[in-house]
C-alpha positions as a Python dict, from the first residue, in 0.01 Angstrom:
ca = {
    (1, 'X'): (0, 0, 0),
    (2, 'X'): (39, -292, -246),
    (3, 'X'): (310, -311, -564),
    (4, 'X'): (50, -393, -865),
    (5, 'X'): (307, -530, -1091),
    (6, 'X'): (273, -677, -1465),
    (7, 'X'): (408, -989, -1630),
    (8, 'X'): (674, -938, -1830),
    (9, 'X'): (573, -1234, -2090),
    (10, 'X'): (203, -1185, -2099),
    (11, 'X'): (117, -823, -1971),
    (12, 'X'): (-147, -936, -1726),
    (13, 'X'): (-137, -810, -1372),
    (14, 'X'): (28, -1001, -1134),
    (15, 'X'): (-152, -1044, -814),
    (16, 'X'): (-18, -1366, -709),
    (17, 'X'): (217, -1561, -806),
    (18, 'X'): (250, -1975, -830),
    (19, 'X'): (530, -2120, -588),
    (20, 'X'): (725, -2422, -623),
    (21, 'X'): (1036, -2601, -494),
    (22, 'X'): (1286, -2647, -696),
    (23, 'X'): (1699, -2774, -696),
    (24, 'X'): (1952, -2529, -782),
    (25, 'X'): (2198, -2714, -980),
    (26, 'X'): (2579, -2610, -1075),
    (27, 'X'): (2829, -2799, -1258),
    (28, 'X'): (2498, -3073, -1316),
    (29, 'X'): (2498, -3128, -936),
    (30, 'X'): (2233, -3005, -699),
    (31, 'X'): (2415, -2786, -457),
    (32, 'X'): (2041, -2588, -282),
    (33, 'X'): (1647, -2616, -254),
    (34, 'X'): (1508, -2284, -404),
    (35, 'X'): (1210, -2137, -469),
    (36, 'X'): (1072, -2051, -797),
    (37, 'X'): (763, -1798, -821),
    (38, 'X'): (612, -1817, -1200),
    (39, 'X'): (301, -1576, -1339),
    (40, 'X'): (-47, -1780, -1260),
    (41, 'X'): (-176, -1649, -1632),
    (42, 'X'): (92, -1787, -1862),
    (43, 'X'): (353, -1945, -1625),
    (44, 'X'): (623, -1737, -1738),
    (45, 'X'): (939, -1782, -1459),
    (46, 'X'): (935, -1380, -1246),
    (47, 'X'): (1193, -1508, -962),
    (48, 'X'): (1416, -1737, -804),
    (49, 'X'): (1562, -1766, -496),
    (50, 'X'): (1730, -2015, -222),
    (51, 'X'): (1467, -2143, -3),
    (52, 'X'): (1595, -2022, 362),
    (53, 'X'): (1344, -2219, 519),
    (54, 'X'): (1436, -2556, 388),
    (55, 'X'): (1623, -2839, 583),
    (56, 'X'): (1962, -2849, 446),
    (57, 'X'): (1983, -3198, 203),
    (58, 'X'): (2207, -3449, 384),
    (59, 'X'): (2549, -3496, 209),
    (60, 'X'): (2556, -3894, 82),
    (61, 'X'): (2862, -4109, 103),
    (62, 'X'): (3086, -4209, -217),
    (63, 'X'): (3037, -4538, -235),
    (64, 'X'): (3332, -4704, -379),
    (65, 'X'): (3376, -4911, -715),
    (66, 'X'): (3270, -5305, -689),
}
């Protein structure tokens, strides 16, 4: 059985979906890789979510003040 969904923006049925990477961002610092799925008809955002596949980003170094 499939879920036959519309888009919320445009009305048209959603059948698939685009899919990109994005970088979750709080406080204006990226904290997570997510996932963003957006309509393929008018490109209107339907989700987001952390990307639980994703290597986790490596944590740089303060460098200090010259």
């Amino acid at each position: 059985m499939t879920v036959k969904g519309e888009c919320p923006k445009c009305g048209k049925r959603v059948l698939h979906v685009n899919v990109e990477q994005i970088v979750g961002m709080v406080g204006g610092e990226s904290k997570a890789r997510c996932i963003s799925f957006s309509c393929i008809h008018c490109h209107a955002v339907l989700g987001v979510q952390l990307d639980a596949r994703a290597k986790p980003r490596p944590r740089r170094k303060a460098t200090p003040a010259a």
